[in-house]
C-alpha positions as CSV (number, residue, x, y, z in Angstrom):
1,X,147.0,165.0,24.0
2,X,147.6,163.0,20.7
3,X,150.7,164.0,19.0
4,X,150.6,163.1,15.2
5,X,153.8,161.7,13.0
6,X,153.9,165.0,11.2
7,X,154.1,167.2,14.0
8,X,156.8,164.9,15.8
9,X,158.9,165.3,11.8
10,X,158.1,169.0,11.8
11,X,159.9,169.9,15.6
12,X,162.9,167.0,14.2
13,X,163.4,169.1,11.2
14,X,163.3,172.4,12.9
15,X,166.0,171.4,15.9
16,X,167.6,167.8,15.3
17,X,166.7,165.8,18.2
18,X,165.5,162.3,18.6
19,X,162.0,161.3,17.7
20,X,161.1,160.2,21.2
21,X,162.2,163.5,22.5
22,X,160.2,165.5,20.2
23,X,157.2,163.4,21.2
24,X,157.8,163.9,24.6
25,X,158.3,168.0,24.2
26,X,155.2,168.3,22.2
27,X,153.0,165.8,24.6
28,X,154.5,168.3,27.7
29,X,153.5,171.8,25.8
30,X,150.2,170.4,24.3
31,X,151.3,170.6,20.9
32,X,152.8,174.1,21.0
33,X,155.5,173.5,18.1
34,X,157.5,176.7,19.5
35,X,157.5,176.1,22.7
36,X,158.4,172.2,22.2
37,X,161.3,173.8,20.0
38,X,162.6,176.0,23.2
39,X,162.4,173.1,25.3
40,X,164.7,170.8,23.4
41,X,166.8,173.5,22.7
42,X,167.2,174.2,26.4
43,X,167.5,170.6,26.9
44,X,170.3,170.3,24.1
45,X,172.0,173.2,26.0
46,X,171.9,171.6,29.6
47,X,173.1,168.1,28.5
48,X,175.6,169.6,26.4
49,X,177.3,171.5,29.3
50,X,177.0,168.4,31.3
51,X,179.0,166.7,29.1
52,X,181.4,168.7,28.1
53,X,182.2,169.4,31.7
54,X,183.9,166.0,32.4
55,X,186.9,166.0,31.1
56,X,187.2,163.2,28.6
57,X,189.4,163.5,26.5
58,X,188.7,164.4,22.6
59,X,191.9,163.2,19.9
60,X,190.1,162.6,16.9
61,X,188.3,164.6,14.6
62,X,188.7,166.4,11.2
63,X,189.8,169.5,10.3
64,X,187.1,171.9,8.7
65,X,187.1,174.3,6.2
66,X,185.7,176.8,4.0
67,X,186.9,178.5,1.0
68,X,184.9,181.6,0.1
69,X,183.7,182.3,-3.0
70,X,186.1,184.5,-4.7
71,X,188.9,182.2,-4.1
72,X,190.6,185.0,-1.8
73,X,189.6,183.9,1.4
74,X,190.0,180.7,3.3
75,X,190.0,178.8,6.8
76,X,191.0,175.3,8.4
77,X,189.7,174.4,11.4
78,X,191.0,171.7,14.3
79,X,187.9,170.2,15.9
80,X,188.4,167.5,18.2
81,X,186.3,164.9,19.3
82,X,186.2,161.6,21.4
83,X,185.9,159.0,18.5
84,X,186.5,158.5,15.1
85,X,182.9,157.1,14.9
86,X,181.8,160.8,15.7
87,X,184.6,162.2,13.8
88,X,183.0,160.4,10.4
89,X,179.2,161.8,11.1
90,X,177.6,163.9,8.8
91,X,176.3,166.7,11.7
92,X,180.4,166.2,13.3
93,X,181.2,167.4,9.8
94,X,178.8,170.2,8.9
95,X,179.5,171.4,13.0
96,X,183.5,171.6,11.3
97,X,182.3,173.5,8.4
98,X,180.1,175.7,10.0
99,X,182.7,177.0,12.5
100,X,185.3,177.6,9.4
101,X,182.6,179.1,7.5
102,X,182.1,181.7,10.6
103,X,185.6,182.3,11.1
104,X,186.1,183.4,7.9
105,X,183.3,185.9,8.2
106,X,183.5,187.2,11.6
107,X,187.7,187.0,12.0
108,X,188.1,186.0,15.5
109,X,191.8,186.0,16.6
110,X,191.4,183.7,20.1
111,X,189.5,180.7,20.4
112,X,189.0,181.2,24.1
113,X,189.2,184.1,26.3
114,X,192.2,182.0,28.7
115,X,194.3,182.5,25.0
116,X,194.5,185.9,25.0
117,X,197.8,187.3,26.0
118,X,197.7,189.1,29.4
119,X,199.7,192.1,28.3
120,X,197.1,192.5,25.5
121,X,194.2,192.5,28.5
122,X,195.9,194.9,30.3
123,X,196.8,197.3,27.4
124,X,192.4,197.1,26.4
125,X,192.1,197.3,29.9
126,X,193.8,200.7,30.8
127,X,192.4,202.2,27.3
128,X,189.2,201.8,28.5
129,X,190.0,202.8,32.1
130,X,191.0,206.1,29.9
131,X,188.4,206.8,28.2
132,X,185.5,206.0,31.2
133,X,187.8,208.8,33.0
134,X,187.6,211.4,29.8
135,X,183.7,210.9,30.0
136,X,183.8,212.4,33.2
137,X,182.7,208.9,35.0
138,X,183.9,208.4,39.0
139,X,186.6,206.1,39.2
140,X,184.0,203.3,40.6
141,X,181.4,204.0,37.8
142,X,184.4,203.2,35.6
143,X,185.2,200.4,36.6
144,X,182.1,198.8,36.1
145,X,181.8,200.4,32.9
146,X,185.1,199.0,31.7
147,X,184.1,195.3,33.0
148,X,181.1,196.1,30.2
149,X,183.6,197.3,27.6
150,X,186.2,194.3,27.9
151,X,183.1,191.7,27.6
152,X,182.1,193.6,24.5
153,X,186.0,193.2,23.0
154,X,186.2,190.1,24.0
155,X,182.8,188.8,21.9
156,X,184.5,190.2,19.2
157,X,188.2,188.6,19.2
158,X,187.5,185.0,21.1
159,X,185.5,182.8,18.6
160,X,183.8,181.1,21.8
161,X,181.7,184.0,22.2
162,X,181.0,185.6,18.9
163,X,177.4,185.5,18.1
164,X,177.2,182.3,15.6
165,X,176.7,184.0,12.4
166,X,173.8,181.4,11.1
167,X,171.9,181.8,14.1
168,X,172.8,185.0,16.2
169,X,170.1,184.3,19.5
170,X,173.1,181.6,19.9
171,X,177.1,182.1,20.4
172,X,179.8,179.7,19.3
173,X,179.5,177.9,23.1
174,X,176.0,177.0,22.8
175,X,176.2,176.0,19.1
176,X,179.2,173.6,20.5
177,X,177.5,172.5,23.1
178,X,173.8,171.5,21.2
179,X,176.5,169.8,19.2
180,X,177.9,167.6,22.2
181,X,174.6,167.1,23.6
182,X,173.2,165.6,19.7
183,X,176.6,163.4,19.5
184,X,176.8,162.6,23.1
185,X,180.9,163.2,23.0
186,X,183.1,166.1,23.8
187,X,184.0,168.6,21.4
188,X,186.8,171.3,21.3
189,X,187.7,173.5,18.5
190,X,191.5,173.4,18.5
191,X,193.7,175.5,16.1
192,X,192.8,177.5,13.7
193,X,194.4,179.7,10.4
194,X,192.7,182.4,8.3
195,X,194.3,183.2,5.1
196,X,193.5,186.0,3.0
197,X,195.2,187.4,-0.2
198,X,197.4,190.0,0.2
199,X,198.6,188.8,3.5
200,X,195.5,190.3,5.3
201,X,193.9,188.9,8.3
């Protein structure tokens, strides 16, 4: 089927990619602008763990942040990526900002799951174990059911797998890696620092 100029501008606008792309997506689903839209988003998410899988190495990049509105709340953000041509984009930069802006808000304390400390794991680990026994589960049963728990604890502490507080069908990964699929580098959010008056975190 024909696909019109306005249709190709109207799946652009709603998920960033490439003209020809949209074309293609909306030529394959008959014009379906939705399912177009899952396409290229499914797309963005396969070519972005392709690429971020190889290794190259990321030493530019800016750091982000996001000052709330009260004045009593504020993040910087390290994100790396392969070029300072990347580095300088507009979508590099509002990637930055958006992950500041969602720290702030959702307070992770890890960036990845490897960072948090083992002794830390293991004291969430036998808490759990605790309380699947005090429910009255079988020592199997628990076990399972404390693999469940520690996945939950961990979406809440390790910003890679928070739920991305502009778009919650996505987490923090797959927001990075439609990112790295769009900019055709590698990304990595590096160091972070939440400050907070009154010495909160």
């Amino acid at each position: 089927m024909a696909v019109t100029a306005k249709e190709v501008k109207a799946l652009r606008d709603r998920t960033g990619a490439g003209p020809l792309d949209c074309k293609k997506a909306l030529e394959q689903h008959d014009g379906d602008l939705d399912a177009a839209a899952d396409f290229l988003r499914e797309k963005a998410l396969k070519d972005g763990i392709k690429l971020q899988g190889k290794g190259r190495s990321a030493n530019e990049g800016v750091i982000g942040s996001y000052v709330h509105f009260d004045q009593r709340l504020a993040v910087i953000v390290e994100v790396n990526c392969e070029t300072d041509f990347v580095a300088a984009t507009d979508q590099f930069k509002s990637f930055a900002r958006d992950i500041a802006m969602h720290i702030a808000n959702m307070n992770p304390q890890y960036v990845k799951r490897e960072d948090v400390p083992e002794d830390q794991v293991a004291a969430e680990s036998r808490l759990q174990m605790e309380r699947a026994l005090a429910e009255g589960k079988p020592e199997n049963i628990a076990e399972k059911i404390v693999a469940g728990r520690l996945n939950k604890w961990y979406e809440e502490i390790v910003l890679m797998e928070q739920a991305f507080i502009k778009d919650d069908n996505k987490t923090i990964t797959q927001y990075l890696q439609e990112t790295v699929a769009e900019v055709g580098e590698t990304i990595h959010i590096g160091r972070f620092q939440r400050l907070k008056i009154g010495g909160e975190n």
